[in-house]
KOLGU-4560 file (N, C-alpha, C; in nm, 3 decimals, padded with zeros to 5 digits):
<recs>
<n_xx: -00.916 n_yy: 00.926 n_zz: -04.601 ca_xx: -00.887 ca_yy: 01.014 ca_zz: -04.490 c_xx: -00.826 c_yy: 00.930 c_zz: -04.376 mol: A seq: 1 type: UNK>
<n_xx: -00.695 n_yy: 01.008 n_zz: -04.329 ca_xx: -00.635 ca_yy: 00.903 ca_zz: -04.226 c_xx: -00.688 c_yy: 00.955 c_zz: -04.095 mol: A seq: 2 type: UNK>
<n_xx: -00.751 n_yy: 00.862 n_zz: -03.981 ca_xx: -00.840 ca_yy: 00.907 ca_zz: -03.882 c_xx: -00.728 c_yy: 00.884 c_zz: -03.762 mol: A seq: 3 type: UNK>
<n_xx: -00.719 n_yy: 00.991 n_zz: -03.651 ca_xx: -00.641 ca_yy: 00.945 ca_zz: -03.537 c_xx: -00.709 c_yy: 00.839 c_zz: -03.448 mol: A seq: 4 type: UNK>
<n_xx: -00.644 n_yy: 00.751 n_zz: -03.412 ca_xx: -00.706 ca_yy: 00.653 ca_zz: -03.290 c_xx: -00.708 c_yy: 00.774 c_zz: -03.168 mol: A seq: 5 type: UNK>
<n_xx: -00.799 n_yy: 00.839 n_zz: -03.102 ca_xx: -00.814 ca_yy: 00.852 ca_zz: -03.003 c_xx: -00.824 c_yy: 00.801 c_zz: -02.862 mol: A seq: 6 type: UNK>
<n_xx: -00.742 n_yy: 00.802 n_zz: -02.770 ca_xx: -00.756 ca_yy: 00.771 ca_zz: -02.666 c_xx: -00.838 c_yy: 00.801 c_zz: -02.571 mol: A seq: 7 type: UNK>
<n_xx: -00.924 n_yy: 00.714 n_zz: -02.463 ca_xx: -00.978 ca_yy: 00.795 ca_zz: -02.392 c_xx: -00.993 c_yy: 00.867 c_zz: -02.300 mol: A seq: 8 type: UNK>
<n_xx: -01.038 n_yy: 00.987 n_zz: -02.280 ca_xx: -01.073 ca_yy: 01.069 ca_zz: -02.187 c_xx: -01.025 c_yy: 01.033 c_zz: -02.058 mol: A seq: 9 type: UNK>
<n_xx: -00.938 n_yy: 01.055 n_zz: -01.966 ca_xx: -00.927 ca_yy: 01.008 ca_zz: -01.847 c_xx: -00.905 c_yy: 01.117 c_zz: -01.751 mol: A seq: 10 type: UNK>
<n_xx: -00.914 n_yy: 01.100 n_zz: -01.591 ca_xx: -00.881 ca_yy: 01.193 ca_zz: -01.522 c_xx: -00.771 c_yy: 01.152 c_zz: -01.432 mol: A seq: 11 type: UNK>
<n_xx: -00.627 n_yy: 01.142 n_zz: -01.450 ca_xx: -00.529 ca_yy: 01.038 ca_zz: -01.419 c_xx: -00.553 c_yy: 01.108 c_zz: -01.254 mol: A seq: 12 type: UNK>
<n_xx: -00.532 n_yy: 01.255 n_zz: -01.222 ca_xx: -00.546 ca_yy: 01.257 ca_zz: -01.042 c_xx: -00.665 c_yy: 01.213 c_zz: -01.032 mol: A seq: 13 type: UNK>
<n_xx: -00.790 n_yy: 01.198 n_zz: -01.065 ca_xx: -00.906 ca_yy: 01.125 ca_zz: -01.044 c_xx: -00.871 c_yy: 00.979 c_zz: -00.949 mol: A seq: 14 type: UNK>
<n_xx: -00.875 n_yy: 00.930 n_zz: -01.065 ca_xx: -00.777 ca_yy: 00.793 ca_zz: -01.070 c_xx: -00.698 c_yy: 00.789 c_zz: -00.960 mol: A seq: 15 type: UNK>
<n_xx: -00.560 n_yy: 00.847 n_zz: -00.941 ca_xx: -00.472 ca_yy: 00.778 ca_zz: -00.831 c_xx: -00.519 c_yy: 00.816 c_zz: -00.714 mol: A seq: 16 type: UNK>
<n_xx: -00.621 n_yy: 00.944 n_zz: -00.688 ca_xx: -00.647 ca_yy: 00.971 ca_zz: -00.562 c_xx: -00.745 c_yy: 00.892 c_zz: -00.502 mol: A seq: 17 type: UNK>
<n_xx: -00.890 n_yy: 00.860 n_zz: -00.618 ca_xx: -00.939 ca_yy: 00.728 ca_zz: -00.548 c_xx: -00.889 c_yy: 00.606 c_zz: -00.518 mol: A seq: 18 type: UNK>
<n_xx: -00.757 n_yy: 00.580 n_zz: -00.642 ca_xx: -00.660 ca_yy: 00.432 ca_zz: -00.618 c_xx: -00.591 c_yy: 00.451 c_zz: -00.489 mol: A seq: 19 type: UNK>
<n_xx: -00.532 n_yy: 00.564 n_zz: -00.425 ca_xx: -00.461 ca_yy: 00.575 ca_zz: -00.286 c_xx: -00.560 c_yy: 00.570 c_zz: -00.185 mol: A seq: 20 type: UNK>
<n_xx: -00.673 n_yy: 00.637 n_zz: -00.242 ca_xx: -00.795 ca_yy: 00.635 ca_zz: -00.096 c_xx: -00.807 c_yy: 00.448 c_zz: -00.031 mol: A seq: 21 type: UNK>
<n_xx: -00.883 n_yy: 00.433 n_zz: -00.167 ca_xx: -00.892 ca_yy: 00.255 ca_zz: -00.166 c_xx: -00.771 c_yy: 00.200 c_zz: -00.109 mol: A seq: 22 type: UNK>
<n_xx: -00.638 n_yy: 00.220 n_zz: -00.144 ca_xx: -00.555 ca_yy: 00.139 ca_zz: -00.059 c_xx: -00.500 c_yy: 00.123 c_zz: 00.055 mol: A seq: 23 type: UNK>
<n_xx: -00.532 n_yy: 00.303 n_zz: 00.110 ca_xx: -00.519 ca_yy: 00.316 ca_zz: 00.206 c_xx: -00.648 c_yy: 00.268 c_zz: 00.325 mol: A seq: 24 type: UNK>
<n_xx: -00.750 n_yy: 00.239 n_zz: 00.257 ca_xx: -00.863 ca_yy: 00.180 ca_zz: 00.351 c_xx: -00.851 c_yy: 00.012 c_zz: 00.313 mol: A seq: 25 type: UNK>
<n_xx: -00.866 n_yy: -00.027 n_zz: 00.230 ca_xx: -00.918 ca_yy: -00.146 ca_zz: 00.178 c_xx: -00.819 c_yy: -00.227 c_zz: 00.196 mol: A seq: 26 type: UNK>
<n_xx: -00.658 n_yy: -00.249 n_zz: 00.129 ca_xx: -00.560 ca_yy: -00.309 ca_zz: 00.134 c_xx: -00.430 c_yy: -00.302 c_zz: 00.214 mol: A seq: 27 type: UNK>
<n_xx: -00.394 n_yy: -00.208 n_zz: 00.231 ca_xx: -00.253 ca_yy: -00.151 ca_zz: 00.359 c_xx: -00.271 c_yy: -00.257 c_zz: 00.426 mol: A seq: 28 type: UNK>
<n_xx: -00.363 n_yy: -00.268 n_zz: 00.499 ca_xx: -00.346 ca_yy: -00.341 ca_zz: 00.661 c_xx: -00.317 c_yy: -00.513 c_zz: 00.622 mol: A seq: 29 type: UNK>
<n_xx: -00.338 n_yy: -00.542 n_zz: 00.510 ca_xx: -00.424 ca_yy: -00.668 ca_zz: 00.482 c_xx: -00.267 c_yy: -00.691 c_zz: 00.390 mol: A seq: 30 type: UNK>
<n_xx: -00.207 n_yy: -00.617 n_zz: 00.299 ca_xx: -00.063 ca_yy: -00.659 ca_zz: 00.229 c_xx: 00.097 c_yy: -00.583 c_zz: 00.293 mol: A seq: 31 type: UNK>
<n_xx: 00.054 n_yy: -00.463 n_zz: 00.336 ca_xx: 00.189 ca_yy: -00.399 ca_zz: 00.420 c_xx: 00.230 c_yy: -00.522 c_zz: 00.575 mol: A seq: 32 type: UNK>
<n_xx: 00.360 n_yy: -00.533 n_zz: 00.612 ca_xx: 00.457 ca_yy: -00.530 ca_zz: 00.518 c_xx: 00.495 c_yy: -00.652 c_zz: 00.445 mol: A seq: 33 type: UNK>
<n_xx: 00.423 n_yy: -00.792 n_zz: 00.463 ca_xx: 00.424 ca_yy: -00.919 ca_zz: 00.430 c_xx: 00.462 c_yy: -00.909 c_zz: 00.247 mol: A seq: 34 type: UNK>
<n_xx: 00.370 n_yy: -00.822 n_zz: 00.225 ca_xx: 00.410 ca_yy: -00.795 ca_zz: 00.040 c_xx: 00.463 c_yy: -00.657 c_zz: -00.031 mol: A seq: 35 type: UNK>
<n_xx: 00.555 n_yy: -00.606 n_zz: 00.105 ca_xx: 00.607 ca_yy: -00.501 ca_zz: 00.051 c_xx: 00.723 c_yy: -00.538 c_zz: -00.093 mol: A seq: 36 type: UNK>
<n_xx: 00.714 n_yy: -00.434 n_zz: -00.187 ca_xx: 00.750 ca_yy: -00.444 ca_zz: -00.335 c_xx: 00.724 c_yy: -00.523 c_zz: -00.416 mol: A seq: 37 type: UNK>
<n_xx: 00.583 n_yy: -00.592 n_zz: -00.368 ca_xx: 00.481 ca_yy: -00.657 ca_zz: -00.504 c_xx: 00.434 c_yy: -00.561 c_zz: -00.510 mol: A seq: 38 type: UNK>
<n_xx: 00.336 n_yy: -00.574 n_zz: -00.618 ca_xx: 00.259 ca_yy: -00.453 ca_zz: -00.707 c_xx: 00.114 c_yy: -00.482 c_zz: -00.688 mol: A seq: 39 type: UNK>
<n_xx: 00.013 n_yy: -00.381 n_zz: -00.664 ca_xx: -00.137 ca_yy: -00.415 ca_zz: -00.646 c_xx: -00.192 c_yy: -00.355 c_zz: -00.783 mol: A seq: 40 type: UNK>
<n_xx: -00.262 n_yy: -00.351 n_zz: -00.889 ca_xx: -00.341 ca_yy: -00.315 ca_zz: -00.941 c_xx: -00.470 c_yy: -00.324 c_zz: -00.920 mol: A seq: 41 type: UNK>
<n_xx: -00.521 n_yy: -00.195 n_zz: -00.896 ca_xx: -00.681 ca_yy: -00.131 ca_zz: -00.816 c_xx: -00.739 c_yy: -00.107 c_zz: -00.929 mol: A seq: 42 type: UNK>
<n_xx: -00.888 n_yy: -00.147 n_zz: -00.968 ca_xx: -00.949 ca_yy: -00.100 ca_zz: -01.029 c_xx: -01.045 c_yy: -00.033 c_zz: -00.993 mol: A seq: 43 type: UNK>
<n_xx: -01.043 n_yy: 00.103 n_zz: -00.980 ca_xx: -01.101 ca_yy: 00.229 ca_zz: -00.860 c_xx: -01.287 c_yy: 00.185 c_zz: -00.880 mol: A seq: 44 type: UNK>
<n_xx: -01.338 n_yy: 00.189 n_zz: -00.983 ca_xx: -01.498 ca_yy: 00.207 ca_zz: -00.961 c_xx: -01.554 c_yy: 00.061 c_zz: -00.875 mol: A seq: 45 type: UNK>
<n_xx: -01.495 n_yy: -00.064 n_zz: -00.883 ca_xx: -01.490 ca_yy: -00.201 ca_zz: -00.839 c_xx: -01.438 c_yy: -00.206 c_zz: -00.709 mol: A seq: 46 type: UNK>
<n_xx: -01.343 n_yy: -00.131 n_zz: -00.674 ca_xx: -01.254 ca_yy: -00.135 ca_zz: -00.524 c_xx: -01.216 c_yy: -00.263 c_zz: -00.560 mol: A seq: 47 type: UNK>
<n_xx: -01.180 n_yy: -00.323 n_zz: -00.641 ca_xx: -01.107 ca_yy: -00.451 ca_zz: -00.660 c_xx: -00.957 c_yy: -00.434 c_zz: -00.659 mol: A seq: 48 type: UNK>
<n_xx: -00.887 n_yy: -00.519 n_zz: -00.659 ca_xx: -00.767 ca_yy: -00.528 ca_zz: -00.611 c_xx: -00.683 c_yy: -00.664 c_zz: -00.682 mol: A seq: 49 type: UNK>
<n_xx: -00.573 n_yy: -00.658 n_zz: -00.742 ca_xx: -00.485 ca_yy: -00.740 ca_zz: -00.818 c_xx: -00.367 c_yy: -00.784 c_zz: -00.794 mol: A seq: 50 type: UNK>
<n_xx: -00.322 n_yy: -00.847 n_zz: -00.720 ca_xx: -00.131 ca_yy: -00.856 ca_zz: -00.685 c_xx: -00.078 c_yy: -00.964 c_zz: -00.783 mol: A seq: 51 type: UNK>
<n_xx: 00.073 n_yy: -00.887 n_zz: -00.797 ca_xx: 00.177 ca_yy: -00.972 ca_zz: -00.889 c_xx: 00.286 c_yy: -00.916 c_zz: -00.843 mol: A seq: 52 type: UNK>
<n_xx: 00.418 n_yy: -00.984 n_zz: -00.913 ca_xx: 00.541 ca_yy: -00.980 ca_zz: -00.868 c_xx: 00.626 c_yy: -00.843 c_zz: -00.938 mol: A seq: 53 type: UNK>
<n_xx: 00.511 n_yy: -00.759 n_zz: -01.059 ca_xx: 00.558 ca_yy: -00.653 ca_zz: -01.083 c_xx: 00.466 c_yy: -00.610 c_zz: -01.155 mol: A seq: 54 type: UNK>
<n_xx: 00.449 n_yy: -00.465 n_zz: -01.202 ca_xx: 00.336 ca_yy: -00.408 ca_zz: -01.240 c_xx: 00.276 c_yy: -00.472 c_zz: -01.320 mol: A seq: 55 type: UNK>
<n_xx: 00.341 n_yy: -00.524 n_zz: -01.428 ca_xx: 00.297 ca_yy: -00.566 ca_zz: -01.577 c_xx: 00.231 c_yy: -00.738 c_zz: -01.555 mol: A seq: 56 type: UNK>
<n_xx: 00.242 n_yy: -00.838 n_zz: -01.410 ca_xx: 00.177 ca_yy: -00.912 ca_zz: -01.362 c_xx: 00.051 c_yy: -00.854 c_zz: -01.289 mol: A seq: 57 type: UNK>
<n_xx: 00.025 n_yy: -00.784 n_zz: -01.196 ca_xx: -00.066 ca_yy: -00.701 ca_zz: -01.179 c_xx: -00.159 c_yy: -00.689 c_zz: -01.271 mol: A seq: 58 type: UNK>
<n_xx: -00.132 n_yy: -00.591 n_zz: -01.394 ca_xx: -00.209 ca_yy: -00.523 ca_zz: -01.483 c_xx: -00.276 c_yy: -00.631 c_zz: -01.516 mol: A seq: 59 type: UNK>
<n_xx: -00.207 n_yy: -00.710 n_zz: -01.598 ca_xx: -00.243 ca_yy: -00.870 ca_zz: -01.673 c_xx: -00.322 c_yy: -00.941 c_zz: -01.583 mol: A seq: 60 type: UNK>
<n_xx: -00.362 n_yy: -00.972 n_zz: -01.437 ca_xx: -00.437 ca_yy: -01.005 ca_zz: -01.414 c_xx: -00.548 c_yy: -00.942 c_zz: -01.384 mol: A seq: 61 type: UNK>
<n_xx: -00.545 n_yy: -00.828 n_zz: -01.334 ca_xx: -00.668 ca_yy: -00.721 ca_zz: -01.343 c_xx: -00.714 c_yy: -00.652 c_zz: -01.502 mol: A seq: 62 type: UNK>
<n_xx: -00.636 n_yy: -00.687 n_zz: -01.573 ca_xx: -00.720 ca_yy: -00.716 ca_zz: -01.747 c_xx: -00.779 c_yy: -00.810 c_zz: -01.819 mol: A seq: 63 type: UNK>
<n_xx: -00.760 n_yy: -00.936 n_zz: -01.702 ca_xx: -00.846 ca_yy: -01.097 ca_zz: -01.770 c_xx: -01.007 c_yy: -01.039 c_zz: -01.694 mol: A seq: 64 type: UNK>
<n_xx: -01.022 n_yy: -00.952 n_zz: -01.605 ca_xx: -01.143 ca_yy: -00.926 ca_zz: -01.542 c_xx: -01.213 c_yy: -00.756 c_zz: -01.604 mol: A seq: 65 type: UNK>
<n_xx: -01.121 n_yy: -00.692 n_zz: -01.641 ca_xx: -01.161 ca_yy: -00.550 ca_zz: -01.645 c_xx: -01.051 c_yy: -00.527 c_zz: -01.797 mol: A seq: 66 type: UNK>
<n_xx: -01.093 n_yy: -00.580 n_zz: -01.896 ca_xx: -01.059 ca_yy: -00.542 ca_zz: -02.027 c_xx: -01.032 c_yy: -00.377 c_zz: -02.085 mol: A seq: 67 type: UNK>
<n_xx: -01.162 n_yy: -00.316 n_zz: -02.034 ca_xx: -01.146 ca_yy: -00.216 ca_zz: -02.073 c_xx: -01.111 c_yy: -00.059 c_zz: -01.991 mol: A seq: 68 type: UNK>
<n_xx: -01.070 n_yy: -00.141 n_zz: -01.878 ca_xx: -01.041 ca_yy: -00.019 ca_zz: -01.735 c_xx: -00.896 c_yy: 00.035 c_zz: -01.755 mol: A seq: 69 type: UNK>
<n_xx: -00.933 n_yy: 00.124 n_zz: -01.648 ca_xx: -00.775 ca_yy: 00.171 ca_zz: -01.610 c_xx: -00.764 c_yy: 00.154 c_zz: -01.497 mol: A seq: 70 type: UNK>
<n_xx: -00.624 n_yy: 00.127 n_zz: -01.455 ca_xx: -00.584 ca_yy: 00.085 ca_zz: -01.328 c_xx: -00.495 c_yy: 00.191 c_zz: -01.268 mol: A seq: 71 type: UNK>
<n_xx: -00.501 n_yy: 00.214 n_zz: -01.111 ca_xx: -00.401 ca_yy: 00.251 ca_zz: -00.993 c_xx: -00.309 c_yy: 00.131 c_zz: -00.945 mol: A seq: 72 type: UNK>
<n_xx: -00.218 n_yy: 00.134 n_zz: -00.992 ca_xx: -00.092 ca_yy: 00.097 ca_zz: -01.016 c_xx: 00.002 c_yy: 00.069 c_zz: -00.879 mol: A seq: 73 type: UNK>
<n_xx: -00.023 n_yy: 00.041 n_zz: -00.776 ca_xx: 00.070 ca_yy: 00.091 ca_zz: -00.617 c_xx: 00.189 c_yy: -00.041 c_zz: -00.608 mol: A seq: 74 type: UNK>
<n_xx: 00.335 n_yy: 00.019 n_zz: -00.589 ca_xx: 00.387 ca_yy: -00.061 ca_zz: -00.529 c_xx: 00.402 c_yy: -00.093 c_zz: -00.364 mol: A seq: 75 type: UNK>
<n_xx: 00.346 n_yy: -00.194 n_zz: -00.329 ca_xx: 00.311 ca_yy: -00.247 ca_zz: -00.183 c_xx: 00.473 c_yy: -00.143 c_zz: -00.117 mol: A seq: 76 type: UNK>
<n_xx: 00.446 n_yy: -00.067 n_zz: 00.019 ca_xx: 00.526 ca_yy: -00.026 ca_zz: 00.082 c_xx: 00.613 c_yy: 00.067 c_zz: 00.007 mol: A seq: 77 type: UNK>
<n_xx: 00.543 n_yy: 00.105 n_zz: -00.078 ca_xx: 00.624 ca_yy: 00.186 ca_zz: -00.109 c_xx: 00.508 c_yy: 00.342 c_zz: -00.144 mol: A seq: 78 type: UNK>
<n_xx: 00.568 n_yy: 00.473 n_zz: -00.197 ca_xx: 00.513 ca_yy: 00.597 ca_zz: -00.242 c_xx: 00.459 c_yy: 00.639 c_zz: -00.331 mol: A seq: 79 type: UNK>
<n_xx: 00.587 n_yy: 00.531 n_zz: -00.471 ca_xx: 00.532 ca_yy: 00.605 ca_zz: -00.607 c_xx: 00.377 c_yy: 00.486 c_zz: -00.636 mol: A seq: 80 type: UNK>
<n_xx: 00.320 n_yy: 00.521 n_zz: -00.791 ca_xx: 00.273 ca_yy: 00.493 ca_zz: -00.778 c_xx: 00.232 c_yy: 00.536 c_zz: -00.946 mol: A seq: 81 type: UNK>
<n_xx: 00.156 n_yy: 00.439 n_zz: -01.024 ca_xx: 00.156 ca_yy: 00.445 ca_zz: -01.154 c_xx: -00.052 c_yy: 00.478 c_zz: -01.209 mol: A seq: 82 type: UNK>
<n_xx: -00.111 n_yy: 00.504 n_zz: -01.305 ca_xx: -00.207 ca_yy: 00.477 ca_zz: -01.371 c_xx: -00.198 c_yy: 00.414 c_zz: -01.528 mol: A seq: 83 type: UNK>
<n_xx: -00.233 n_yy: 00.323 n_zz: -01.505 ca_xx: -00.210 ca_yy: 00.216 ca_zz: -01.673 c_xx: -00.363 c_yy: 00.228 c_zz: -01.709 mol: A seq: 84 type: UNK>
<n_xx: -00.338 n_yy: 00.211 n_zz: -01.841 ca_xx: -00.464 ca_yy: 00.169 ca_zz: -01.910 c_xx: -00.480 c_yy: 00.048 c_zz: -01.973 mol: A seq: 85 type: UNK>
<n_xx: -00.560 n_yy: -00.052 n_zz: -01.992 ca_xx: -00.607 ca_yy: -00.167 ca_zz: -02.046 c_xx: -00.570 c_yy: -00.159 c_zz: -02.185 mol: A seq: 86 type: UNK>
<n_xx: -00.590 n_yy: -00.056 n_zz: -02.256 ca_xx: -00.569 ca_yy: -00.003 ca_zz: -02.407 c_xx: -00.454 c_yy: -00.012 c_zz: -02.468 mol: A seq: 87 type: UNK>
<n_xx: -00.370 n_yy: -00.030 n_zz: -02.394 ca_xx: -00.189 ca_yy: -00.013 ca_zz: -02.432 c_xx: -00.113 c_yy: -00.132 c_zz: -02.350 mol: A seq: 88 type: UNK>
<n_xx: -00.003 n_yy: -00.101 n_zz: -02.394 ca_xx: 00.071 ca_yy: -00.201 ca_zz: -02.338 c_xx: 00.116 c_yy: -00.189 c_zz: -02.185 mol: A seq: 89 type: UNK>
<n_xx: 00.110 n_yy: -00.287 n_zz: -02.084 ca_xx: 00.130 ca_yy: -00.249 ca_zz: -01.969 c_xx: 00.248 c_yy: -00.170 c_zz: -01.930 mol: A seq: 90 type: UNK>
<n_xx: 00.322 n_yy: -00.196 n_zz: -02.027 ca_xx: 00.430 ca_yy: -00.039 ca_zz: -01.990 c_xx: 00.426 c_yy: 00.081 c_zz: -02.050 mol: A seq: 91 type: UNK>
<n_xx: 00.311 n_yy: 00.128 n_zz: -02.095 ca_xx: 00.295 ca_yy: 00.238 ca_zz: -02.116 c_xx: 00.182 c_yy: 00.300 c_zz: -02.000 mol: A seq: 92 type: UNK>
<n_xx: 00.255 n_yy: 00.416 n_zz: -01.918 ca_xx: 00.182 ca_yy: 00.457 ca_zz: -01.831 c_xx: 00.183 c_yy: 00.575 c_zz: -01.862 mol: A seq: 93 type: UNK>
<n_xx: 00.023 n_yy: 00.694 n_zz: -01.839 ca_xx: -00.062 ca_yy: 00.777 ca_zz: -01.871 c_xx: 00.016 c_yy: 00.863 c_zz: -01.771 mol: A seq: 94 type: UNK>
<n_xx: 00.076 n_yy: 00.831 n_zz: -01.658 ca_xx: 00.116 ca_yy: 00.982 ca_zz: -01.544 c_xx: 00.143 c_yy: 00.850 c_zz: -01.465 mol: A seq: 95 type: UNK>
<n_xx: 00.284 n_yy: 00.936 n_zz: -01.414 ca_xx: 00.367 ca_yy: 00.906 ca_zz: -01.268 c_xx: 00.330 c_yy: 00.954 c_zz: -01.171 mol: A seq: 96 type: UNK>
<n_xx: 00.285 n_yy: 00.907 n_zz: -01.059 ca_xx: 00.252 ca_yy: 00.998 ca_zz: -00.947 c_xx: 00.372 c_yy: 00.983 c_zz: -00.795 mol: A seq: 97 type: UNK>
<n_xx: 00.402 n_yy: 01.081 n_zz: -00.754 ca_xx: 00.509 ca_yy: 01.051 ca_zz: -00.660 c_xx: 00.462 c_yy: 01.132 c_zz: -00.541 mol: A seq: 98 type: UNK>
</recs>
């Protein structure tokens, strides 16, 4: 019997709305505008926080700590804004948020 890999359960507006809450309290003041268009990866239940020079640096370092999370995705100074999962490859993202 061929079994589907299931993915898990997520609540992606869950996710970016606590990842925007957190950045808008925790990080803004502290990376806007000195690191505007680096990338932060938030890991929402931790309020932890990850910077790199683009998402997929980000992710990769907030996955040597949080293997099995999903991340809020923000580019510094900017709107949009991504949710990745640990599970896949850092360029595969679950929902775009704009």
């Amino acid at each position: 019997m061929n079994e589907e890999k299931k993915l898990p359960q997520i609540d992606i507006e869950e996710i970016a709305k606590k990842g925007e809450e957190i950045y808008e309290k925790k990080f803004r003041k502290h990376y806007e505008p000195s690191h505007n268009g680096k990338f932060l990866a938030i890991e929402v239940d931790s309020e932890e926080g990850f910077l790199g020079n683009t998402s997929i640096e980000a992710t990769e370092e907030a996955k040597k700590k949080y293997p099995q999370k999903f991340f809020y995705i923000k580019k510094i100074g900017f709107s949009a804004a991504e949710v990745i999962s640990s599970h896949s490859s850092p360029l595969h993202s679950y929902g775009r948020l704009f």
